[in-house]
Z-matrix of the N, CA and C atoms (Angstrom, degrees):
N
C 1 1.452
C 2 1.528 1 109.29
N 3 1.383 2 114.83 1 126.96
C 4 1.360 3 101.72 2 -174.46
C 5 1.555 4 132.92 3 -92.94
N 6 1.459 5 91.43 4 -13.80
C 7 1.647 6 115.34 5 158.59
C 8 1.667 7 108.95 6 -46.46
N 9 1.367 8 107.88 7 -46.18
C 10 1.625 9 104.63 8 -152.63
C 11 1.781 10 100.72 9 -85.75
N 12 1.496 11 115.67 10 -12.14
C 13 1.697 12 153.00 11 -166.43
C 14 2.311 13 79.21 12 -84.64
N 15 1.251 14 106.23 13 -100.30
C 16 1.487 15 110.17 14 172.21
C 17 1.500 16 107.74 15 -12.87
N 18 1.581 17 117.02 16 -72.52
C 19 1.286 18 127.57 17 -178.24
C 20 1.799 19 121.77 18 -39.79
N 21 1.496 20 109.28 19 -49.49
C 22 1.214 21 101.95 20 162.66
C 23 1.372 22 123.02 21 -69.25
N 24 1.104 23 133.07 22 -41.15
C 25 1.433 24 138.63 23 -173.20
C 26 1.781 25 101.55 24 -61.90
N 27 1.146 26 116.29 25 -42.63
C 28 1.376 27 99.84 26 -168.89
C 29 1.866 28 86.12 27 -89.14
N 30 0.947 29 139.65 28 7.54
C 31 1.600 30 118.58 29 174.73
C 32 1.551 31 99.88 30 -93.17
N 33 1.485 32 110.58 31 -30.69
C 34 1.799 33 98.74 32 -176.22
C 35 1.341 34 103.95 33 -71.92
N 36 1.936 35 118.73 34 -43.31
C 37 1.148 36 117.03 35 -173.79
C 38 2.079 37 117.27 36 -45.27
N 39 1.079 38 102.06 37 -61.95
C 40 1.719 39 134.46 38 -169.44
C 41 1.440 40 112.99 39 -106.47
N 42 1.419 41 126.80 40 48.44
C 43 1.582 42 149.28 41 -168.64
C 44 2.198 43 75.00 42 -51.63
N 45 1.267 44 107.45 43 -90.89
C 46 1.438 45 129.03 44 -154.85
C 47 1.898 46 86.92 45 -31.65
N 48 1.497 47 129.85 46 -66.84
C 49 1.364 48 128.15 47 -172.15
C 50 1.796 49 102.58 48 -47.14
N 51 0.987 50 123.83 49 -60.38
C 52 1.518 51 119.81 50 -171.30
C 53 2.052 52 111.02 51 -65.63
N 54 1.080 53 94.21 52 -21.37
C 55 1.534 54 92.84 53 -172.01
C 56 2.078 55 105.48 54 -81.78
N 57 1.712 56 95.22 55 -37.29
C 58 1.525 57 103.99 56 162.97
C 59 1.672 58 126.64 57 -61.77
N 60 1.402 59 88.34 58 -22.15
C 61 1.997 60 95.63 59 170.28
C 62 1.160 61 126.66 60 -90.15
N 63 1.471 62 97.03 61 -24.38
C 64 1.832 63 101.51 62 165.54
C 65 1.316 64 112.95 63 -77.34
N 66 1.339 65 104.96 64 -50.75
C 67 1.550 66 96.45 65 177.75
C 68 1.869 67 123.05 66 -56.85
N 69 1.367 68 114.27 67 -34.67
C 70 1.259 69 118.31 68 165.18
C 71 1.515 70 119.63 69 -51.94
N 72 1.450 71 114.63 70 -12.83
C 73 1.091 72 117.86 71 -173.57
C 74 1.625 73 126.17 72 -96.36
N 75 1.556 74 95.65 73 -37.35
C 76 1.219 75 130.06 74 169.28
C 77 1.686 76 113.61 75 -60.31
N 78 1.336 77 99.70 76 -40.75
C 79 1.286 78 117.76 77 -156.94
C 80 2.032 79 92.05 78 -71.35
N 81 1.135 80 107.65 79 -73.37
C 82 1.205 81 120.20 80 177.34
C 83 1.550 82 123.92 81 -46.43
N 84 1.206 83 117.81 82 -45.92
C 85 1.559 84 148.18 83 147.97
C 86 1.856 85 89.39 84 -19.04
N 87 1.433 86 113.41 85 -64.50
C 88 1.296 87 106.95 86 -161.81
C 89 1.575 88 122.61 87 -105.47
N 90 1.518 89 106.35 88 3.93
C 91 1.207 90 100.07 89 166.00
C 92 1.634 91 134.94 90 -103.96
N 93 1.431 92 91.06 91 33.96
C 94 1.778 93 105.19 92 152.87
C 95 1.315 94 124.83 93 -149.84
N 96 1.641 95 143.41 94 -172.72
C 97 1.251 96 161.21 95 -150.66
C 98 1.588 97 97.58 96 -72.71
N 99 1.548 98 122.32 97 -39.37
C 100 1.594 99 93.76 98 178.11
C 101 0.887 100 127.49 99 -76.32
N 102 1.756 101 104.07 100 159.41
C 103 1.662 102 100.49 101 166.45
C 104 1.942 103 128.80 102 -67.66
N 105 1.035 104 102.40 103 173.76
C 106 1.768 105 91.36 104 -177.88
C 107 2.032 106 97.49 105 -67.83
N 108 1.090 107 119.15 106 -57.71
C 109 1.281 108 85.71 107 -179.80
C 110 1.172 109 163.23 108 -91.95
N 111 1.512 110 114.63 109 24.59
C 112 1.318 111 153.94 110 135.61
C 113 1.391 112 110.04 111 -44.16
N 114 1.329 113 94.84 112 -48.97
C 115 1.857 114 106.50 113 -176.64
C 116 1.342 115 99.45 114 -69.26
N 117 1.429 116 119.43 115 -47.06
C 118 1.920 117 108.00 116 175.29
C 119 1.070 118 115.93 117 -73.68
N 120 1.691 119 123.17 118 -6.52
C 121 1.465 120 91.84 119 173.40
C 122 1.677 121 112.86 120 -89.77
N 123 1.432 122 99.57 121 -18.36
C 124 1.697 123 96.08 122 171.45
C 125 1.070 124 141.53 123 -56.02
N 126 1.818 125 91.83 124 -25.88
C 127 1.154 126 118.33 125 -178.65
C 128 1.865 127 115.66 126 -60.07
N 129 1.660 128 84.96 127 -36.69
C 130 1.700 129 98.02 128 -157.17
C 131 1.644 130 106.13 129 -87.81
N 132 1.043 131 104.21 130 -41.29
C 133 1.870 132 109.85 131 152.13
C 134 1.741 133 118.65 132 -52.58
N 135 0.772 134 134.06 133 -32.03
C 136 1.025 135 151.49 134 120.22
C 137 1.629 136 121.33 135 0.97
N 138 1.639 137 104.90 136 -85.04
C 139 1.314 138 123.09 137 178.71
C 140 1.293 139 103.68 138 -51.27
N 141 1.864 140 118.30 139 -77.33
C 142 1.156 141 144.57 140 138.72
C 143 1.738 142 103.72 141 29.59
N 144 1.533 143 106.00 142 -74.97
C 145 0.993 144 108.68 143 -157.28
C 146 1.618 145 118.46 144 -87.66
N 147 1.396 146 129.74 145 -22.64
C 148 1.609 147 139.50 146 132.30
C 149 1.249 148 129.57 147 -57.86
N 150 1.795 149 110.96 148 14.75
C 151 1.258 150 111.26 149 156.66
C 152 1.738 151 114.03 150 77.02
N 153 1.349 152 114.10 151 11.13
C 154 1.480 153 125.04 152 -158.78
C 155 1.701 154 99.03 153 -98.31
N 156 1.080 155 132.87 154 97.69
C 157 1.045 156 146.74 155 -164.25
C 158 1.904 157 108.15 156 -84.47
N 159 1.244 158 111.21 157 -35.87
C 160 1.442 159 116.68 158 179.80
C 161 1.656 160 95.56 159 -74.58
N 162 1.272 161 119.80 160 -52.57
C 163 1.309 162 101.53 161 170.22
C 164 1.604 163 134.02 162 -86.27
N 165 1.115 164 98.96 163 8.37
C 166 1.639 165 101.91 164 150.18
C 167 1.748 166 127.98 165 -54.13
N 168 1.571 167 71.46 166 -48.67
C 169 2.095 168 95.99 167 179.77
C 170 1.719 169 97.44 168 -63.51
N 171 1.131 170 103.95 169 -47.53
C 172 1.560 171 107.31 170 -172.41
C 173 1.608 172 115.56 171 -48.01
N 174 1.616 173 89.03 172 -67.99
C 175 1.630 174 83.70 173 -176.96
C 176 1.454 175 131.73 174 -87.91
N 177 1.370 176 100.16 175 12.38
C 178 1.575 177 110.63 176 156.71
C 179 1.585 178 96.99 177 -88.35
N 180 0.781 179 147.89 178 -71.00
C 181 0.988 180 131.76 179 -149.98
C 182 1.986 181 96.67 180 -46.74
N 183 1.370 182 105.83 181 -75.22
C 184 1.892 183 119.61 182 169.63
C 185 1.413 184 101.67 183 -5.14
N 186 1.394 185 110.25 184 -59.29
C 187 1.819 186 120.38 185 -164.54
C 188 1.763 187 102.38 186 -54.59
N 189 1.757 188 103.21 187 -57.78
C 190 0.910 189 98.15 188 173.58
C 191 1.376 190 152.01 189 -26.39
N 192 1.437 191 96.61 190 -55.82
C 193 1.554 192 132.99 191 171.70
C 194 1.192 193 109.05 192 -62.06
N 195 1.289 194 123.86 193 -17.65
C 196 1.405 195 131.67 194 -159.48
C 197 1.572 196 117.79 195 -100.93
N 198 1.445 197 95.82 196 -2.64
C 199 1.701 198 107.62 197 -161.60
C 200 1.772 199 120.07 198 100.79
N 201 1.265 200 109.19 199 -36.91
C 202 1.624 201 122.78 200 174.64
C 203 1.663 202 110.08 201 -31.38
N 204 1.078 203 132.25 202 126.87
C 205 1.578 204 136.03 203 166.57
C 206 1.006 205 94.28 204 -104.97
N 207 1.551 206 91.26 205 171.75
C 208 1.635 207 114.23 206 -153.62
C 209 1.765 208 114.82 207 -78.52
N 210 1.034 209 90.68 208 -21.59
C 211 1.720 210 120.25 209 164.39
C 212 1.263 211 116.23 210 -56.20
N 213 1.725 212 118.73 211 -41.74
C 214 1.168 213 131.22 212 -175.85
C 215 1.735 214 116.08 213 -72.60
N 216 1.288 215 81.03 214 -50.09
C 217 1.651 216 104.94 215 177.90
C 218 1.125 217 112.35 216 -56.32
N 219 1.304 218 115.69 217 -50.86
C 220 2.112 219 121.65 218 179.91
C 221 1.761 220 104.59 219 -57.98
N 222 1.565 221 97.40 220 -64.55
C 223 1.490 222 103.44 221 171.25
C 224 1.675 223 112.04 222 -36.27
N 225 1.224 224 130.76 223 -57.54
C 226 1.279 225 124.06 224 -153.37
C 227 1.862 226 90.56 225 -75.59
N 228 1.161 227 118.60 226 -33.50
C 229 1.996 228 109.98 227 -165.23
C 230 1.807 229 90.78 228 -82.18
N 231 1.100 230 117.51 229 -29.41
C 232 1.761 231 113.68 230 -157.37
C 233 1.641 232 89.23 231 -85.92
N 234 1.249 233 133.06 232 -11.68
C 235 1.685 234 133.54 233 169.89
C 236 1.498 235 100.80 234 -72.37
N 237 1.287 236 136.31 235 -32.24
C 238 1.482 237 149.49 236 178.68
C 239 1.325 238 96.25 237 -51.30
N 240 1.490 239 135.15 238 -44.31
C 241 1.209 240 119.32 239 -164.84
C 242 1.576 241 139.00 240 -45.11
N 243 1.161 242 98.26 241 -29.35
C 244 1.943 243 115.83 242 179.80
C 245 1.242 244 95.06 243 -92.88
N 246 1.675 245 155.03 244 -24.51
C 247 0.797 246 117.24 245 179.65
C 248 1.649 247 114.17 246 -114.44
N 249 1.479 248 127.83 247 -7.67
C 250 1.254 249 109.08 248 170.36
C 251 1.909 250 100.35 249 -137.72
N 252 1.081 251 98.56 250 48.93
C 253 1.203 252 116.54 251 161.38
C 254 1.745 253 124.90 252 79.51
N 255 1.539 254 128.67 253 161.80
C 256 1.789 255 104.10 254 168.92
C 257 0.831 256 106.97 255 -72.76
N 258 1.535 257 150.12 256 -51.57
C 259 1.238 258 136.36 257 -156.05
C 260 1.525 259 118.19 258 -59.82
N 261 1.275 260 111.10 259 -17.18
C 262 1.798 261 107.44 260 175.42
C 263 1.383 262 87.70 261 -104.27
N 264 0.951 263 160.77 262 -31.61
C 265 1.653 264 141.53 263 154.58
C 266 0.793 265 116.51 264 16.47
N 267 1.770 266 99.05 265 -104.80
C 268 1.136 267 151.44 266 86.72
C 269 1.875 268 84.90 267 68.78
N 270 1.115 269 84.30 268 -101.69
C 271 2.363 270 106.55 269 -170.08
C 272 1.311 271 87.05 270 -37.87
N 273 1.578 272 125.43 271 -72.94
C 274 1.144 273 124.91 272 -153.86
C 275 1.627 274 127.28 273 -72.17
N 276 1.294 275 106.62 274 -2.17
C 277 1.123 276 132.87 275 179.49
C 278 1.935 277 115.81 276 -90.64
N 279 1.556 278 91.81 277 -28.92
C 280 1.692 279 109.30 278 179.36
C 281 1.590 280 96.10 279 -75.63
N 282 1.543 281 91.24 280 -50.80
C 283 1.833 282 101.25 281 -174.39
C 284 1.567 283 124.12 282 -33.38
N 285 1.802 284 98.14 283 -62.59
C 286 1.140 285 104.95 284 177.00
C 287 1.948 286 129.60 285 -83.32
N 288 1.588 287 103.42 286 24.29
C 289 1.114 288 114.74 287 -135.84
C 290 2.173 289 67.92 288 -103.86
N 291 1.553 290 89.28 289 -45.98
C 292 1.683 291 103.46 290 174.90
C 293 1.285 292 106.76 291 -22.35
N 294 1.409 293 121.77 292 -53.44
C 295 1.518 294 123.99 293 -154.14
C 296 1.301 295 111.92 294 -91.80
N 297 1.847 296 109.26 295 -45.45
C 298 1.625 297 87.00 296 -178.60
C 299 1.297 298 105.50 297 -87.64
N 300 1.281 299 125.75 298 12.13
C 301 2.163 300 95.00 299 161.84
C 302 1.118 301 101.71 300 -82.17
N 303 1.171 302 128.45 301 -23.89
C 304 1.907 303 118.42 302 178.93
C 305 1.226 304 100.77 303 -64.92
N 306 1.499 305 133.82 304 -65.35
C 307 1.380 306 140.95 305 -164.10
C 308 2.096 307 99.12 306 -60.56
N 309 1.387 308 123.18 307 -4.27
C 310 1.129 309 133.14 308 -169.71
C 311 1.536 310 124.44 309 -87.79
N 312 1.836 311 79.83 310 -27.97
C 313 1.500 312 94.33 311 -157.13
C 314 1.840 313 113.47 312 -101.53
């Protein structure tokens, strides 16, 4: 994946920028009532829905980590349908489809 290829290179390049984005993430993540993986799936609907395919992978993977099944994950992109259409579903549904056959296999 060459997103995740980019992704390392700019984390060795810019350690301090990537460590400020996690923490921005974290940070926010915890300053309200959801749980974190509720919070990744919003996250990933979210992604999903700006068409952002590297972070599709991302926050499926996050969800994962989070307790989220794969059930959860489909459910949360296939709710996308009424509001940003099937055909990005659909994409985002292939996207994250990347991760759990790896995590499958």
């Amino acid at each position: 994946m060459a997103r995740d290829r980019i992704y390392d290179k700019i984390s060795k390049s810019y350690p301090e920028l990537i460590e400020a984005v996690e923490n921005l993430g974290s940070t926010v993540r915890g300053a309200g009532p959801l749980d974190e993986k509720t919070s990744h799936l919003i996250q990933l609907a979210a992604a999903a829905a700006v068409k952002s395919e590297g972070s599709v992978h991302s926050h499926t993977k996050r969800a994962l980590k989070a307790g989220a099944t794969g059930e959860e994950i489909t459910h949360a992109l296939l709710l996308l349908i009424s509001t940003v259409g099937f055909p990005q579903a659909m994409a985002a549904l292939s996207w994250c489809r990347d991760i759990l056959e790896v995590e499958n296999e």
